[in-house]
py3Dmol code that shows the C-alpha trace and the ligand (Angstrom):
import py3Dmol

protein = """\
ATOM      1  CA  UNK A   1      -2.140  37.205  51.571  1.00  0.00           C
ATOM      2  CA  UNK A   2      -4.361  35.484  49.024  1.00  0.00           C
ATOM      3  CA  UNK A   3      -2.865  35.192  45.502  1.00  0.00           C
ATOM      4  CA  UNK A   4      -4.403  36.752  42.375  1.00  0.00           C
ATOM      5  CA  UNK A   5      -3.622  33.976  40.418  1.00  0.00           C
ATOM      6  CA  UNK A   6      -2.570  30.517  41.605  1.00  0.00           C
ATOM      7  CA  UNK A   7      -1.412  28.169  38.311  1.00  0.00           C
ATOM      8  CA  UNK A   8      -1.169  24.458  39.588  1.00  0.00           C
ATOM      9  CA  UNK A   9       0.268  22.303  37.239  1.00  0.00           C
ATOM     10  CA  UNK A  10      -1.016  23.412  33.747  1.00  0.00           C
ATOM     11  CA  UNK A  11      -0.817  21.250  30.571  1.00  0.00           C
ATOM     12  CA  UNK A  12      -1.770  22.196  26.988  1.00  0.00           C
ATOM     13  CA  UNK A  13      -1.191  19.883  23.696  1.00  0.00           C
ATOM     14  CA  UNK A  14      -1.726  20.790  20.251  1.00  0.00           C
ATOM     15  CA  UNK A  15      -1.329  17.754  18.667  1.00  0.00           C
ATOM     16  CA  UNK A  16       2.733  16.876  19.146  1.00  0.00           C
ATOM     17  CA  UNK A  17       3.097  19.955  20.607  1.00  0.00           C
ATOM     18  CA  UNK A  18       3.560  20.660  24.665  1.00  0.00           C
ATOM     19  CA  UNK A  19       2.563  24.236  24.258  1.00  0.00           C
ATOM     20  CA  UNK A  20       2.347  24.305  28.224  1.00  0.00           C
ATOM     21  CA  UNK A  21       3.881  21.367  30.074  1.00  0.00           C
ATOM     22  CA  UNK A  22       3.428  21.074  33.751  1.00  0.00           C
ATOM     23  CA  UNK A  23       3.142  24.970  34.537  1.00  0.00           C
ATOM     24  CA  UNK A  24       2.931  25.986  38.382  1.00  0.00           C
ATOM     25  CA  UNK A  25       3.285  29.842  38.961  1.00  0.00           C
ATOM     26  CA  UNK A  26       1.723  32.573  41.647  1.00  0.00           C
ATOM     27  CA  UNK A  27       1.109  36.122  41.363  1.00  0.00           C
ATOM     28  CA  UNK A  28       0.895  38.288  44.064  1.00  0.00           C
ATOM     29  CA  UNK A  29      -1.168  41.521  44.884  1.00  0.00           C
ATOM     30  CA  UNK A  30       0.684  44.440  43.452  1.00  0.00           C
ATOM     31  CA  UNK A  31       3.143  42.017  41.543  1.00  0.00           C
ATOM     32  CA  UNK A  32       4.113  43.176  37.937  1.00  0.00           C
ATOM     33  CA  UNK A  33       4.424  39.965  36.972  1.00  0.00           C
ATOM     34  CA  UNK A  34       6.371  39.253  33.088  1.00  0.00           C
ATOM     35  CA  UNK A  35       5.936  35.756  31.631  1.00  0.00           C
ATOM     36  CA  UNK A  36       9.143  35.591  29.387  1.00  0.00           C
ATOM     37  CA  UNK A  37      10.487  33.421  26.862  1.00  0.00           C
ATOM     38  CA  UNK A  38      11.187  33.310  23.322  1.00  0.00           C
ATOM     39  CA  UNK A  39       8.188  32.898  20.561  1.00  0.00           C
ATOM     40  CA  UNK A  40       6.626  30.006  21.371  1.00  0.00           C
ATOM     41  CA  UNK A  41       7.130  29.318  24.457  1.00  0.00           C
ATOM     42  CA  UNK A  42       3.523  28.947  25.524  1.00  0.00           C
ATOM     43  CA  UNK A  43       3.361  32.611  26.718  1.00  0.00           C
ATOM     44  CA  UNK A  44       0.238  32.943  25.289  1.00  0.00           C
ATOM     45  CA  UNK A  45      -1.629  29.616  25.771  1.00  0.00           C
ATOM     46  CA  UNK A  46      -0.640  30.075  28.833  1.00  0.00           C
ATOM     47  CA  UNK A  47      -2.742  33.710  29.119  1.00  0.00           C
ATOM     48  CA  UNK A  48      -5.321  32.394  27.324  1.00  0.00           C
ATOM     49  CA  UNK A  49      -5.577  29.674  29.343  1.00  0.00           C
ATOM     50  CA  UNK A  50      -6.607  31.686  32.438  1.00  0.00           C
ATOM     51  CA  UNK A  51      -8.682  33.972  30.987  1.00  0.00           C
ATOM     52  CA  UNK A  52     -10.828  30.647  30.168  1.00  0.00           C
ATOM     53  CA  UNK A  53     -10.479  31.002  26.237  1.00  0.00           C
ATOM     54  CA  UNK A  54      -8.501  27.641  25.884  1.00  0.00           C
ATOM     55  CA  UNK A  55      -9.121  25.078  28.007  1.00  0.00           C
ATOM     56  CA  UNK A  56      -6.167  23.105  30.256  1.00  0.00           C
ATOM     57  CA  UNK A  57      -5.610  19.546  28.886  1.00  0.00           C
ATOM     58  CA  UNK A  58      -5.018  19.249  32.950  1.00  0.00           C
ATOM     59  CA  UNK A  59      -4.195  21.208  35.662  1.00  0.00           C
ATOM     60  CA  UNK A  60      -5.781  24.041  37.761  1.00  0.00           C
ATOM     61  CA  UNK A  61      -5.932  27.548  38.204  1.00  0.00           C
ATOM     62  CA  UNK A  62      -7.619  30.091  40.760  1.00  0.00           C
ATOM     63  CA  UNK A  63      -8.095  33.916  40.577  1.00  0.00           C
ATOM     64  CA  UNK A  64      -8.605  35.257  44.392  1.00  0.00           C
ATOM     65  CA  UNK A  65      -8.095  31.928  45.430  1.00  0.00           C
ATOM     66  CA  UNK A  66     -11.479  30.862  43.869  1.00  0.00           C
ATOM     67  CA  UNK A  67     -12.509  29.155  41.058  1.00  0.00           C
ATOM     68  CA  UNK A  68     -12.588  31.398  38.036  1.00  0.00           C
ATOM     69  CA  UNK A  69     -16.182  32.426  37.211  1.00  0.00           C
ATOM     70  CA  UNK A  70     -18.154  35.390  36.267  1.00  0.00           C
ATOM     71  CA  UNK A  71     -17.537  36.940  39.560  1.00  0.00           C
ATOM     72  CA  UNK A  72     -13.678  36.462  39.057  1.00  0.00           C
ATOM     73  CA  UNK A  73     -13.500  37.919  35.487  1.00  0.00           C
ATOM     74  CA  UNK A  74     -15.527  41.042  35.983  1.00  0.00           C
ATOM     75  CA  UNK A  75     -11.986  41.609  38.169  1.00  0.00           C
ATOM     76  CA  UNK A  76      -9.835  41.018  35.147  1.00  0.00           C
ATOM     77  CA  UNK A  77      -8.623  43.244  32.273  1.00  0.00           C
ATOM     78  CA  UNK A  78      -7.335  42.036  29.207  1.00  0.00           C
ATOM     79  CA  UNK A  79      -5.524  42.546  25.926  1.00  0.00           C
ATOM     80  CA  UNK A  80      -4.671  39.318  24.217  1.00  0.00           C
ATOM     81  CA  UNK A  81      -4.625  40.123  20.456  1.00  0.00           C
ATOM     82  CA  UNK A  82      -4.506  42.818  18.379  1.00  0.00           C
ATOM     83  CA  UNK A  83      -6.640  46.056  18.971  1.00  0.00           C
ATOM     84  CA  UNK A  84      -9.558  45.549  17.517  1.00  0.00           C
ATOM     85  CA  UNK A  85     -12.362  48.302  16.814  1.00  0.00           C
ATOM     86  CA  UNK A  86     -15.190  49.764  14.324  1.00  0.00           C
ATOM     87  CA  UNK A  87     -12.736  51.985  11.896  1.00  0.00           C
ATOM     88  CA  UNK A  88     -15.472  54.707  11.304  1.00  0.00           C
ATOM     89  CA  UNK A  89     -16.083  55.168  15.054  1.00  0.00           C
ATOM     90  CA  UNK A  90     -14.141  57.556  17.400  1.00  0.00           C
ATOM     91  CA  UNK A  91     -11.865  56.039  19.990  1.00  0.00           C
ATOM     92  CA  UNK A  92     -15.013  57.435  22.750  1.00  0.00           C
ATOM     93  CA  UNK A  93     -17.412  55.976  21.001  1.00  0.00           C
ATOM     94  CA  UNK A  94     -16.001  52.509  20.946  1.00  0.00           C
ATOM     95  CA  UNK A  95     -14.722  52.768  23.943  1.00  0.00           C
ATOM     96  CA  UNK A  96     -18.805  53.102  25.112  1.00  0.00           C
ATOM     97  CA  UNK A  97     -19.178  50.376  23.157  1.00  0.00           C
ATOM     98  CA  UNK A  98     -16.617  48.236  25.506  1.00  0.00           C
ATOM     99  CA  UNK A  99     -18.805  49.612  28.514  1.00  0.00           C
ATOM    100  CA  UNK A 100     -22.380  48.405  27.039  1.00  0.00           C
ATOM    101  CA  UNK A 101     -20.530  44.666  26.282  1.00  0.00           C
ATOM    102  CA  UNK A 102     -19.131  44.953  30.006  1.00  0.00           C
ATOM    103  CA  UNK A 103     -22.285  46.470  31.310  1.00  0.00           C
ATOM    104  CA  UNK A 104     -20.917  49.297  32.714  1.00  0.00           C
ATOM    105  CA  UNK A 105     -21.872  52.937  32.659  1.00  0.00           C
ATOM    106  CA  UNK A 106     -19.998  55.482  30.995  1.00  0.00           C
ATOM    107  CA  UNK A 107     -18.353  57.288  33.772  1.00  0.00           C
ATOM    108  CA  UNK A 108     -14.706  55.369  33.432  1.00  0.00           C
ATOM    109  CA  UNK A 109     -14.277  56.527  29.982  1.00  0.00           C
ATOM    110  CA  UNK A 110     -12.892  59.609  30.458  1.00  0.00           C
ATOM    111  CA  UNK A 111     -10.302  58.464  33.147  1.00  0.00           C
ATOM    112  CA  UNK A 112      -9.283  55.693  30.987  1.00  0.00           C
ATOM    113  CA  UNK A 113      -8.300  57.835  28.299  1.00  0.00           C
ATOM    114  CA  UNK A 114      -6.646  60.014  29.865  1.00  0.00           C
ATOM    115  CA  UNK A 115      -4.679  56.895  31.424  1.00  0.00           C
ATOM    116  CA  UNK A 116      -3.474  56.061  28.224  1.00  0.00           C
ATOM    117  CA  UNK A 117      -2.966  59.386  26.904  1.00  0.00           C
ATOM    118  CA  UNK A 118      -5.704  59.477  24.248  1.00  0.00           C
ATOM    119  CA  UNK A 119      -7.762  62.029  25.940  1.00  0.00           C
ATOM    120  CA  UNK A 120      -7.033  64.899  23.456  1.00  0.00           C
ATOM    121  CA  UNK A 121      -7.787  62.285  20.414  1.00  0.00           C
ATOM    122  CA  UNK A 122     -11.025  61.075  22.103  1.00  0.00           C
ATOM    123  CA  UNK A 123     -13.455  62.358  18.941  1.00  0.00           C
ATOM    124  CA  UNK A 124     -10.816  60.733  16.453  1.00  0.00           C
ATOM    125  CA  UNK A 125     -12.056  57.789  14.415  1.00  0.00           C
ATOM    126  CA  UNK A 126      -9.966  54.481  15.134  1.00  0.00           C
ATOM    127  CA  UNK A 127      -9.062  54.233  11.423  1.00  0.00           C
ATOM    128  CA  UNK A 128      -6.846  56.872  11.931  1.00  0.00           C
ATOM    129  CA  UNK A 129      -5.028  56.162  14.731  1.00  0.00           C
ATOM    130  CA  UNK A 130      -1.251  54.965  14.695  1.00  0.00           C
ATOM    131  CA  UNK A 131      -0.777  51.485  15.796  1.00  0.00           C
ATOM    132  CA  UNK A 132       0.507  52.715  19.167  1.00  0.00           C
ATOM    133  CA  UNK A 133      -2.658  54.717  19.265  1.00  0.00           C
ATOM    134  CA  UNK A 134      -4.593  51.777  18.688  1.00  0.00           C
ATOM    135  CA  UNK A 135      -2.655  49.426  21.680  1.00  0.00           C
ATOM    136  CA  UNK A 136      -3.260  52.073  23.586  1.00  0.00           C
ATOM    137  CA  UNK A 137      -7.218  52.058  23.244  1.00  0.00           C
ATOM    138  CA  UNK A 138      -7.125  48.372  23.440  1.00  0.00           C
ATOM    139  CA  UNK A 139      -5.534  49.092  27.172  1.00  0.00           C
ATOM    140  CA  UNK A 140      -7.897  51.728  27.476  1.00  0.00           C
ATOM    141  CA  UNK A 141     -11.168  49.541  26.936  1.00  0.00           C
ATOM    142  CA  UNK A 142      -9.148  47.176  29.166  1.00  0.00           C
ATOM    143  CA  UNK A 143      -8.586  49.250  32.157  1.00  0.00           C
ATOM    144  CA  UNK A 144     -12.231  50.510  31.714  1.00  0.00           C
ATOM    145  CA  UNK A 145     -14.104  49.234  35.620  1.00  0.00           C
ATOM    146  CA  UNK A 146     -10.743  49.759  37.108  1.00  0.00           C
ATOM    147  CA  UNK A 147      -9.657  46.282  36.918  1.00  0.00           C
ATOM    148  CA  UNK A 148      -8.023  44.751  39.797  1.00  0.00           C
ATOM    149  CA  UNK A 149      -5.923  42.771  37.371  1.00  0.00           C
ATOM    150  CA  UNK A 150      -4.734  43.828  33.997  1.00  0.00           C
ATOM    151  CA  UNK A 151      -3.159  41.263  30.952  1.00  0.00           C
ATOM    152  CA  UNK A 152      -0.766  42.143  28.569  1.00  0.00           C
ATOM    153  CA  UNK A 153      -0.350  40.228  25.574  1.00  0.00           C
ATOM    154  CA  UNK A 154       2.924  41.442  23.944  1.00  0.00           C
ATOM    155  CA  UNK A 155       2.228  44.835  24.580  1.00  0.00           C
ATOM    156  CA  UNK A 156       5.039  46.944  22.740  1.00  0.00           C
ATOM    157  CA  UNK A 157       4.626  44.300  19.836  1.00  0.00           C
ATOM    158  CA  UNK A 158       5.586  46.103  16.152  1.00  0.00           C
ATOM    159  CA  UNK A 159       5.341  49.558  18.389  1.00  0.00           C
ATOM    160  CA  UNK A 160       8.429  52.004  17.766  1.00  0.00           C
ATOM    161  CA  UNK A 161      10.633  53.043  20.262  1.00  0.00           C
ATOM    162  CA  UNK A 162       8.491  56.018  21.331  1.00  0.00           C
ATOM    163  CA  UNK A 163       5.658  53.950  21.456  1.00  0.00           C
ATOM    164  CA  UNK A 164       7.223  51.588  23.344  1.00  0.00           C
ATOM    165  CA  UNK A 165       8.017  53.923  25.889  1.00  0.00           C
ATOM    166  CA  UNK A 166       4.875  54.915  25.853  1.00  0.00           C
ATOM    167  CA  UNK A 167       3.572  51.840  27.045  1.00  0.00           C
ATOM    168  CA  UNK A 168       5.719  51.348  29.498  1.00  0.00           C
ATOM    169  CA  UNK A 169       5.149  54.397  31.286  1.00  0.00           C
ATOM    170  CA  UNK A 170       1.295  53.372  30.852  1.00  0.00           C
ATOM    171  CA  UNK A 171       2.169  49.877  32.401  1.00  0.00           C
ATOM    172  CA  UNK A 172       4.029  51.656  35.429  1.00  0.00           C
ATOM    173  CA  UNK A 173       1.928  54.284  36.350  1.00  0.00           C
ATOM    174  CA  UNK A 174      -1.507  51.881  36.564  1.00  0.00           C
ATOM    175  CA  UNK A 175       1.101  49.683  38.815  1.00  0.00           C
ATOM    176  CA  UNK A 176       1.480  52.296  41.023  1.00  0.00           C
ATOM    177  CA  UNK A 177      -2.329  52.690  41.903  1.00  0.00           C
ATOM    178  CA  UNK A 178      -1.422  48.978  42.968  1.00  0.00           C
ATOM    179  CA  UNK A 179      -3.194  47.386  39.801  1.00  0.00           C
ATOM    180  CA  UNK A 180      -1.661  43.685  39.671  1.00  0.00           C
ATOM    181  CA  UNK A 181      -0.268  43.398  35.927  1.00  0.00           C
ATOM    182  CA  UNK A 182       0.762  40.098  34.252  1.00  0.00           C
ATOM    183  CA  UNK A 183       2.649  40.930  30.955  1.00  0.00           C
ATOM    184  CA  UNK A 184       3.871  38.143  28.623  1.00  0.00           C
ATOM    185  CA  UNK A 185       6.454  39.182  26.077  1.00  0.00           C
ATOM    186  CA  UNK A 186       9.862  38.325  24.439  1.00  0.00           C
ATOM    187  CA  UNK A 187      11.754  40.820  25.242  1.00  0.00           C
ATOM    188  CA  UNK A 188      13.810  40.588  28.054  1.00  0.00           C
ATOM    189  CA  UNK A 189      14.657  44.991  28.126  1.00  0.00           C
ATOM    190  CA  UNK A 190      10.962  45.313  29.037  1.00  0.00           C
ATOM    191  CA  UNK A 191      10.333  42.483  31.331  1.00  0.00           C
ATOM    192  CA  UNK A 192      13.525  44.435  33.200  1.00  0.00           C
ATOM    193  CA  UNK A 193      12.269  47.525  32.905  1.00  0.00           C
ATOM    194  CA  UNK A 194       8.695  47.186  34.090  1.00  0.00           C
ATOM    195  CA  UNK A 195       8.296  43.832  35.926  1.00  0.00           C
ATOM    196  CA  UNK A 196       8.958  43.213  40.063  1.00  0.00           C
ATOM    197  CA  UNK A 197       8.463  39.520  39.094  1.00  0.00           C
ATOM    198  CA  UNK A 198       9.021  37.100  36.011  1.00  0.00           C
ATOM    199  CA  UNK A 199       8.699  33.820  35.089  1.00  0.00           C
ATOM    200  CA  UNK A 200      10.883  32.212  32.002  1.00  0.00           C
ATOM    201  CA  UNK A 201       9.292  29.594  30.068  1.00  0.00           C
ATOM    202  CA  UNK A 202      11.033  28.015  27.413  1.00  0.00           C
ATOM    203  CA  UNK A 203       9.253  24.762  25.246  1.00  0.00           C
ATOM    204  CA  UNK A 204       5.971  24.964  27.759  1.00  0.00           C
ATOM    205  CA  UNK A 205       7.966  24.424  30.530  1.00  0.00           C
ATOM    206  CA  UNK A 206       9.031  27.034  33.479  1.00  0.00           C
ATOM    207  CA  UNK A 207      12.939  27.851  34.058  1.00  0.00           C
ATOM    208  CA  UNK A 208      12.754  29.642  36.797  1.00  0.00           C
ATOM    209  CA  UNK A 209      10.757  32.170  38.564  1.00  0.00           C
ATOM    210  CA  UNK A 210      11.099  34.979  41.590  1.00  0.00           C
ATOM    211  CA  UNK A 211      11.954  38.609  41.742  1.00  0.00           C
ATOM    212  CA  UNK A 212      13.351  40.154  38.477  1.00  0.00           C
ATOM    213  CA  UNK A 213      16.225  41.484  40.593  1.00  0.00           C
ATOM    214  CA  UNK A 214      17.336  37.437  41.339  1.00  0.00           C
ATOM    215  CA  UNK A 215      16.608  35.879  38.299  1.00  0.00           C
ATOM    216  CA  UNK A 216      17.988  38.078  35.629  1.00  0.00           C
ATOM    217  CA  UNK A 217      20.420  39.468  37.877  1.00  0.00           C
ATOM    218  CA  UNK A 218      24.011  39.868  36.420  1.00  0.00           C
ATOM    219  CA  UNK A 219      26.853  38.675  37.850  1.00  0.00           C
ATOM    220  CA  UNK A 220      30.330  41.092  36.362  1.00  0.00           C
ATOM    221  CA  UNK A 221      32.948  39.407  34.623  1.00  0.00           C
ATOM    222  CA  UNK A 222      36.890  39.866  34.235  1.00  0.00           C
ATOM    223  CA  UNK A 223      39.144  38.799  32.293  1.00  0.00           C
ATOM    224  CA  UNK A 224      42.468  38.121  34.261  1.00  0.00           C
ATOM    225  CA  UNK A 225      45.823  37.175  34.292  1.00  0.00           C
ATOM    226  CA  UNK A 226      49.131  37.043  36.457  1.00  0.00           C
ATOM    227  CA  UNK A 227      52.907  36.157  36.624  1.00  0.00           C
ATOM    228  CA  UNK A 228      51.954  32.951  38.764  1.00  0.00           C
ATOM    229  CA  UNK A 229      48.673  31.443  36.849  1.00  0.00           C
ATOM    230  CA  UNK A 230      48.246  29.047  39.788  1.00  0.00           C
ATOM    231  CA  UNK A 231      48.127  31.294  42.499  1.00  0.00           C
ATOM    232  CA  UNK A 232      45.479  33.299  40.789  1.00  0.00           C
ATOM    233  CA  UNK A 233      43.364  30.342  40.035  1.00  0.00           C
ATOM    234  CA  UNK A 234      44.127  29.300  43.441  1.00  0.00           C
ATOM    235  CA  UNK A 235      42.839  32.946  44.730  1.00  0.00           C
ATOM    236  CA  UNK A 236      40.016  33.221  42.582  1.00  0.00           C
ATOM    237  CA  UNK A 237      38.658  29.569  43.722  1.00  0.00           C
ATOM    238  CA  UNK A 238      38.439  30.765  47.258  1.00  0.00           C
ATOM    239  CA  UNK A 239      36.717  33.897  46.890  1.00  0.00           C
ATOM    240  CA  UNK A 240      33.434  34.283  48.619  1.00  0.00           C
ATOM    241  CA  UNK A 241      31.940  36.177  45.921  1.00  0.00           C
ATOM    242  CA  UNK A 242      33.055  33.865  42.819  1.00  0.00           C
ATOM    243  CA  UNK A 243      30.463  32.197  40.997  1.00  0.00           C
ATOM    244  CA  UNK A 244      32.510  30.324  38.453  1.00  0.00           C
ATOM    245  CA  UNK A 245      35.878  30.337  37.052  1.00  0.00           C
ATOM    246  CA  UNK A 246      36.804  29.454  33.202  1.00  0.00           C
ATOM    247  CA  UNK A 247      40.544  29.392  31.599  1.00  0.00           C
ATOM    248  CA  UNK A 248      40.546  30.176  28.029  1.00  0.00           C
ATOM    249  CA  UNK A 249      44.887  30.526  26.367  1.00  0.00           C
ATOM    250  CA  UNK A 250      45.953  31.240  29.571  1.00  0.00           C
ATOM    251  CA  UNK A 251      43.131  34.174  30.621  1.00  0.00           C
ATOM    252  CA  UNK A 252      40.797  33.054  33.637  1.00  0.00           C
ATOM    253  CA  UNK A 253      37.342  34.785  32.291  1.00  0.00           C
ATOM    254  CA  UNK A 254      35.862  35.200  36.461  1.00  0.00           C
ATOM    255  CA  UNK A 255      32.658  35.662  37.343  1.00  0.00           C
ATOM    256  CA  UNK A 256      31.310  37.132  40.681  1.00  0.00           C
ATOM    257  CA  UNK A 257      28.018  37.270  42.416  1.00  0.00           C
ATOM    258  CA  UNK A 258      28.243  39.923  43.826  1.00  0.00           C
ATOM    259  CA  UNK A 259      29.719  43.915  42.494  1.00  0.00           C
ATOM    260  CA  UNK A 260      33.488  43.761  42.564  1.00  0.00           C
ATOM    261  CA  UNK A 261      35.602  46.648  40.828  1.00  0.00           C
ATOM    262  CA  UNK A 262      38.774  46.155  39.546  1.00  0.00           C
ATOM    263  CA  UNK A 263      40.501  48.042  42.268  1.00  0.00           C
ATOM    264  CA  UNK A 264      38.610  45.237  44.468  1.00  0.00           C
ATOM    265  CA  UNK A 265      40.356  42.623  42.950  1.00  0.00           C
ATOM    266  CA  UNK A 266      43.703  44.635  42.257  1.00  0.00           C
ATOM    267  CA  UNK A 267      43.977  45.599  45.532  1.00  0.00           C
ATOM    268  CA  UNK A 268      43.252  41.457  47.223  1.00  0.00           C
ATOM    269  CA  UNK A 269      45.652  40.002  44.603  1.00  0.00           C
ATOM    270  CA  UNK A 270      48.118  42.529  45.385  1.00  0.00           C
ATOM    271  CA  UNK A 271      47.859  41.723  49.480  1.00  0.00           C
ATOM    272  CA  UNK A 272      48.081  38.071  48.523  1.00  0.00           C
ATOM    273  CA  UNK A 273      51.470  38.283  46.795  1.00  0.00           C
ATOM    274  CA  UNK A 274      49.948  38.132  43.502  1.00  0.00           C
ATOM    275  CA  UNK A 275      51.319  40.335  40.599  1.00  0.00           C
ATOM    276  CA  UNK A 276      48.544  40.376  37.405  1.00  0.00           C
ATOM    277  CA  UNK A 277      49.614  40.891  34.062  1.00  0.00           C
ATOM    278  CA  UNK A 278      45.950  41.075  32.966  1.00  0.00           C
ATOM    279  CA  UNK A 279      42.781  42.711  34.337  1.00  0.00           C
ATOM    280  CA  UNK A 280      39.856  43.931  32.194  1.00  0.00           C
ATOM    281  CA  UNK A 281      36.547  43.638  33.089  1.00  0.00           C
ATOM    282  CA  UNK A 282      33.370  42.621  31.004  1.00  0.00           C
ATOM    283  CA  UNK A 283      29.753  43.288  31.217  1.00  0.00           C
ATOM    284  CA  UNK A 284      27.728  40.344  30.105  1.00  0.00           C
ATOM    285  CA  UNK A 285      24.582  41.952  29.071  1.00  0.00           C
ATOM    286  CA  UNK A 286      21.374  41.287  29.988  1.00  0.00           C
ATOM    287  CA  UNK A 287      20.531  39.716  26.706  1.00  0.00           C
ATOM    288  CA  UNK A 288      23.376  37.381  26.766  1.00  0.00           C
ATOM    289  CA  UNK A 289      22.486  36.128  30.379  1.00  0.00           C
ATOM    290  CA  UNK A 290      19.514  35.456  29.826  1.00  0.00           C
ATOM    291  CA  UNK A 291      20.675  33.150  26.691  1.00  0.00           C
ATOM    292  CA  UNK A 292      23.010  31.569  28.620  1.00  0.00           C
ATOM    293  CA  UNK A 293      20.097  30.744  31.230  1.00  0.00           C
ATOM    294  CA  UNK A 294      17.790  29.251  28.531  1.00  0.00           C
ATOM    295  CA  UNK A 295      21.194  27.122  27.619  1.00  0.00           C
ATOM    296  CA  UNK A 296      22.192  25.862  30.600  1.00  0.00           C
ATOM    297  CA  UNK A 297      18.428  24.389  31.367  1.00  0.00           C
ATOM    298  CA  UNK A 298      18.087  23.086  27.760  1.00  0.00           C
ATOM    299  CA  UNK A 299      21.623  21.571  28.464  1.00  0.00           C
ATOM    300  CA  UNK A 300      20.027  19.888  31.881  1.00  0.00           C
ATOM    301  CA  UNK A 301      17.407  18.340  30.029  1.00  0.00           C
ATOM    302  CA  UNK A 302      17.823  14.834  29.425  1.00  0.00           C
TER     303      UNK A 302
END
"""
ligand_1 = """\
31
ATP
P 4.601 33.831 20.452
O 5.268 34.936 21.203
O 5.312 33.476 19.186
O 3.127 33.974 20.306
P 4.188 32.114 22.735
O 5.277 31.975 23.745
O 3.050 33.000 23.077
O 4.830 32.515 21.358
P 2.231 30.122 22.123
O 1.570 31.020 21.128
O 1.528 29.864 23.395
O 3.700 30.637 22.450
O 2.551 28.730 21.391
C 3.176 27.642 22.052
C 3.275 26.475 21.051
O 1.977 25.992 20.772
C 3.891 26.882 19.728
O 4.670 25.806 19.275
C 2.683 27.096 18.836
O 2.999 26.847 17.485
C 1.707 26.087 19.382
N 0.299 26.517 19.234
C -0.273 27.590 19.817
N -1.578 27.688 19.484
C -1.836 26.642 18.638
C -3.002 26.181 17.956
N -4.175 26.814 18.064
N -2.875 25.081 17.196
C -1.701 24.418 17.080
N -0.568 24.801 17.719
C -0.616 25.904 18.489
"""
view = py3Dmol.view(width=600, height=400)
view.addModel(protein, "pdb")
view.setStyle({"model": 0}, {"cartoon": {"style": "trace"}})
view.addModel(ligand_1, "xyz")
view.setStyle({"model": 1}, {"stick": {}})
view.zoomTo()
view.show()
């Protein structure tokens, strides 16, 4: 299967600053793909970058396993900054506006708006739209061609929470018509919620990358304790689901890779002679793992 977009060793400086640094990634056909990291990361040189409106100190990139070029971009939707249209004219009009700078007819308009729920509003000038009416006219004027591709700049950026949701169930349902979608964003909730894929940068440089499900997978935690400390330790160690053990005033904090209950562990102490004085288990959230991720890199870095 040919990728939609091959990154091969990307570099951006501004000035002292490695925006990007050495950035290889691949998206897939179908992929939701999130770029992820914290504000300034180089999320969005990165975007900006392949959509040819910064150029690459070095490095290469392909969409459709070409060289980018008219061809490729007339495949490619974006919305990179903030929604931009004439106040005085209604969200149909400038949306025919899009279509004459594309060179398209008219006949996507309707579908697109409807897409992004702005059908009903279509003769309403921009200037008084919300802002989450506006985003969603920038995605509308970005779907408009049917895009095989579609870039997303921050999308629930300064939105509410209705908004937000809102946009995600935008994102999700032009997914499911198999639209590839590349998001970039800071917020590790929505890259969960809507993403099959993600990549985490941090300083320019990737973490990690692969399914959503591996990367920001979370592994459970319990706290525990027992009559014989050593045994426990001993137990824990030689688990085949453990993924680390810590001892903190006598409490082993435990982390697994895999589900475990406490009955789980109850129960295989129990068998093993072991009586615990201590079990309580402890959800690291999403939020927190991912912390600990950009930590534990930043940690490796010499
Ligand atoms: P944010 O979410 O805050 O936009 P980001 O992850 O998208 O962050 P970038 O905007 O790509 O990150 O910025 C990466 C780094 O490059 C930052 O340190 C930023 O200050 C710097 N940078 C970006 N654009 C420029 C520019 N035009 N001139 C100078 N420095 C820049």
């Amino acid at each position: 299967m040919t990728n939609v977009l091959s990154i091969s060793g990307i570099s951006k400086h501004y000035g002292k600053i490695h925006a990007v640094n050495d950035l290889s990634l691949e998206v897939q056909p179908g992929q939701v793909f999130g770029i992820l990291g914290p504000n300034g990361s180089g999320k969005t040189t990165t975007l900006s970058i392949v959509l040819e409106l910064v150029r690459a100190d070095s490095g290469t990139f392909q969409w459709f396993g070409e060289h980018p070029g008219k061809e490729s971009r007339k495949r490619i939707g974006s919305v990179i900054e903030s929604p931009n249209f004439f106040p005085y004219l209604t969200a149909a009009l400038n949306l025919k506006i899009v279509a004459d700078i594309k060179e398209m007819d008219y006949d996507d308009i309707d579908r697109v708006l409807k897409v992004t729920g702005l059908y009903e509003r279509r003769n309403t000038r921009f200037r008084t739209f919300s802002f989450g009416m506006k985003q969603r006219l920038a995605i509308a004027s970005a779907l408009l061609g049917n895009p095989e591709v579609l870039i997303l700049d921050e999308p629930t950026n300064g939105l509410d929470p209705q908004g937000i949701a809102h946009i995600r169930e935008i994102i999700l349902q032009v997914a499911s018509q198999g639209t590839t979608i590349i998001i970039a964003s800071h917020l590790l909730d929505e890259v969960q919620k809507v993403c099959s894929h993600v990549a985490v940068l941090n300083k320019g440089t990737k973490l990690f990358d692969g399914k959503v499900s591996e990367v920001l997978s979370v592994s459970d935690c319990f706290e525990l304790g027992a009559s014989d400390p050593v045994a426990l330790e001993k137990w824990l160690h030689t688990h085949t689901d453990i993924e680390s053990v810590e001892k903190k005033n006598g409490i082993f904090q435990a982390f697994f890779k895999a589900r475990i209950t406490p009955a789980d562990i109850n129960n295989g102490c129990f068998r093993d002679g072991i009586t615990l004085t201590h079990l309580s288990e402890r959800k690291r959230s999403l939020e927190q793992h991912f912390l600990e991720l950009l930590e534990e890199k930043n940690d490796q870095t010499p």
